[in-house]
MARGUMAR-506999 format. One line per 4 residues: number of its first residue (from 1); their letters; for each residue z, y, x negated of C-alpha. Coordinates in nm, 2 decimals, decimal comma. Layout:
NUM> A> Z:Y:X | ... $
***
This chain:
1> XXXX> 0,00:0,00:0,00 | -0,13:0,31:-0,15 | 0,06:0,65:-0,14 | -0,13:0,77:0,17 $
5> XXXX> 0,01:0,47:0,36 | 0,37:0,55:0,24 | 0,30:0,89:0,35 | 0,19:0,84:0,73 $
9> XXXX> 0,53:0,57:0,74 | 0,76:0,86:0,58 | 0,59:1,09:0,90 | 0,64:0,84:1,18 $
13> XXXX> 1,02:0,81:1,06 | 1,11:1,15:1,04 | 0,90:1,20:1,40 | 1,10:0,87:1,53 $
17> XXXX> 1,45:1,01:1,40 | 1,38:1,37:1,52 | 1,31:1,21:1,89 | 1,65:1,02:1,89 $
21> XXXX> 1,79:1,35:1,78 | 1,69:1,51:2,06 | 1,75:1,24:2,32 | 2,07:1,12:2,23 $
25> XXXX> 2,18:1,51:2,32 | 2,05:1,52:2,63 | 2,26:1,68:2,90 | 2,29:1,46:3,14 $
29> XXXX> 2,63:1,37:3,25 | 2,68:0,98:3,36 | 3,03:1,00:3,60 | 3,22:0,64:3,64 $
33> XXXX> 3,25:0,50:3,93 | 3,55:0,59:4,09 | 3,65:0,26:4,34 | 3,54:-0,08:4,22 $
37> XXXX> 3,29:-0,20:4,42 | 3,54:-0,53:4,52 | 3,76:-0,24:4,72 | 3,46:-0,06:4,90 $
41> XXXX> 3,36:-0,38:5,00 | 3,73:-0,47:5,08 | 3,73:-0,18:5,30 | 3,44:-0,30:5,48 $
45> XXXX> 3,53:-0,64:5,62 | 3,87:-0,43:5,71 | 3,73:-0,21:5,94 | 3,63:-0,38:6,29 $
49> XXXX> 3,35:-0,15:6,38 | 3,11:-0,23:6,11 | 3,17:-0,66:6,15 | 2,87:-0,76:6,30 $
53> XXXX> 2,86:-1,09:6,25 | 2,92:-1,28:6,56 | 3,23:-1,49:6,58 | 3,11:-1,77:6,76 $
57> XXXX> 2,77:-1,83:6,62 | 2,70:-2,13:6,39 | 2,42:-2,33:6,30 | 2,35:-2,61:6,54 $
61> XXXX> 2,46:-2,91:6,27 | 2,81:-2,75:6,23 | 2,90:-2,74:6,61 | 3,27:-2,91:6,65 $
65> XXXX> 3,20:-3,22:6,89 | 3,52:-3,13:7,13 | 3,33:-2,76:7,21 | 3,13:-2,67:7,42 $
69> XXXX> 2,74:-2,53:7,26 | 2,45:-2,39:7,37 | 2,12:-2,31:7,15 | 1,86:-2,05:7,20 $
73> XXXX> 1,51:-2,24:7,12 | 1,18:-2,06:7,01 | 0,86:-2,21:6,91 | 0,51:-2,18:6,93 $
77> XXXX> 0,20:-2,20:6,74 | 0,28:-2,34:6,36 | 0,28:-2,07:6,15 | 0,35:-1,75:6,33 $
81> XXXX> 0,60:-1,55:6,25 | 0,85:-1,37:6,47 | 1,16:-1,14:6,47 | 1,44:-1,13:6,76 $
85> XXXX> 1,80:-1,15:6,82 | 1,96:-1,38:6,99 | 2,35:-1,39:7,16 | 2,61:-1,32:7,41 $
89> XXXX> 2,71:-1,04:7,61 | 3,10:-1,05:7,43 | 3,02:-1,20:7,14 | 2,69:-0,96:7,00 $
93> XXXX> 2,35:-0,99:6,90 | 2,22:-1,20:6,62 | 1,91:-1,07:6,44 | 1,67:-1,29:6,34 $
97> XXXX> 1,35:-1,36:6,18 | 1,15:-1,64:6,09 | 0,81:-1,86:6,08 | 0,78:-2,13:6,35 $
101> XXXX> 0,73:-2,44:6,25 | 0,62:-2,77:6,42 | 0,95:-2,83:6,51 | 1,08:-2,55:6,73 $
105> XXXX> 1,36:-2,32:6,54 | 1,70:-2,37:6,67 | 2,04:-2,08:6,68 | 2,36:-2,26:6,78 $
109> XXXX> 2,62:-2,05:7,03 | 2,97:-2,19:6,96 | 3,16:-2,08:7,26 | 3,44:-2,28:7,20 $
113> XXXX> 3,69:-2,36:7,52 | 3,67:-1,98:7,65 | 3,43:-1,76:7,84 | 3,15:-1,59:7,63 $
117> XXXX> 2,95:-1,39:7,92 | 2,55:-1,41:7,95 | 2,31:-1,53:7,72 | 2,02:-1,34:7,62 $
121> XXXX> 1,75:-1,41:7,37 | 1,45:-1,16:7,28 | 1,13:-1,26:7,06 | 0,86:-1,12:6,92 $
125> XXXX> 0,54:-1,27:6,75 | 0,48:-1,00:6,41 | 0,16:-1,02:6,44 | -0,11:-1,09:6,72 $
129> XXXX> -0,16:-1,49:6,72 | -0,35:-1,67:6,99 | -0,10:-1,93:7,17 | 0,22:-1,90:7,42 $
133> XXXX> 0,54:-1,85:7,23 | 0,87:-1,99:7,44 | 1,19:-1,92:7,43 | 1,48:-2,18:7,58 $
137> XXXX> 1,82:-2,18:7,62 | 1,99:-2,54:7,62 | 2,33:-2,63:7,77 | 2,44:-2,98:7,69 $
141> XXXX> 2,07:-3,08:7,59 | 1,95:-2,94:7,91 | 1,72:-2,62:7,93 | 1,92:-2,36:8,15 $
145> XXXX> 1,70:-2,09:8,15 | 1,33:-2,03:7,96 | 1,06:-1,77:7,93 | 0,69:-1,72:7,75 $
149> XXXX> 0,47:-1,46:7,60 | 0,18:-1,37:7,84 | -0,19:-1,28:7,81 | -0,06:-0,89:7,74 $
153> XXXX> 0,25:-0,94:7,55 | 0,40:-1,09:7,25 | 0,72:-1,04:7,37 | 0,97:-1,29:7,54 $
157> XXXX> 1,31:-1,27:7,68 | 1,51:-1,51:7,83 | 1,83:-1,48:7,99 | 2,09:-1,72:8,14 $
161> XXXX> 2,45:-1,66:8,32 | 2,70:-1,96:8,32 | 2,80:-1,83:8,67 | 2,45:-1,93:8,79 $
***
């Protein structure tokens, strides 16, 4: 390496060291955190009002055998997806998404021994996909209460009272 070679590395160090220079003085000031993260979070499962998560609602394979379940059924044509929520009137909304499959998709309602109001269950197909898309809602095995897209929607709502 000839002395015009040492010359252009002696350059790009002094322009390298003079750019750390300047950045490493920058003023920007970086604050701390001030909580942990495991307290704002602590905070959060405190506080009632922002729980959403529905008490009662478990898959359908972890459904006790002595209780009483019911399961909110959608399916249609493999390979569309959807979006919906699906619950009870005292127990809240679950939102969902998803892409049907051949076998239809399945959300478990643990009610347990007690009342749990109405069921309701709301569906959409995403995107515009030739076929019917049903929605069911099961008690004991047994479809209570069902609904379908039509020609001019892809919505579908289903709802079911245990009063009748």
């Amino acid at each position: 390496m000839g002395c015009g070679g040492l010359a252009i590395l002696g350059v790009l160090a002094v322009v390298l060291l003079s750019l750390g220079a300047i950045l490493g003085r920058s003023d920007v000031d970086v604050e701390p955190i001030e909580e942990p993260i495991e307290d704002i979070l602590d905070e959060r499962v405190e506080d009632d009002e922002l729980a959403q998560v529905q008490p009662g609602a478990q898959p359908v394979e972890s459904t006790p055998q002595n209780a009483s379940s019911l399961v909110v059924r959608v399916s249609g044509p493999q390979g569309t997806a959807y979006s919906g929520e699906y619950g009870t009137s005292q127990g809240g909304m679950i939102p969902v998404d998803g892409v049907l499959g051949a076998v239809p998709a399945e959300f478990g309602i643990e009610t347990g021994s007690g009342a749990f109001g109405d069921v309701s269950a709301v569906f959409r197909k995403n995107q515009p996909v030739p076929g019917t898309m049903r929605a069911e809602v099961l008690s004991a095995g047994e479809i209570v209460a069902e609904g379908q897209t039509s020609e001019e929607s892809d919505w579908v709502e289903v709802n079911w009272s245990p009063q009748g």
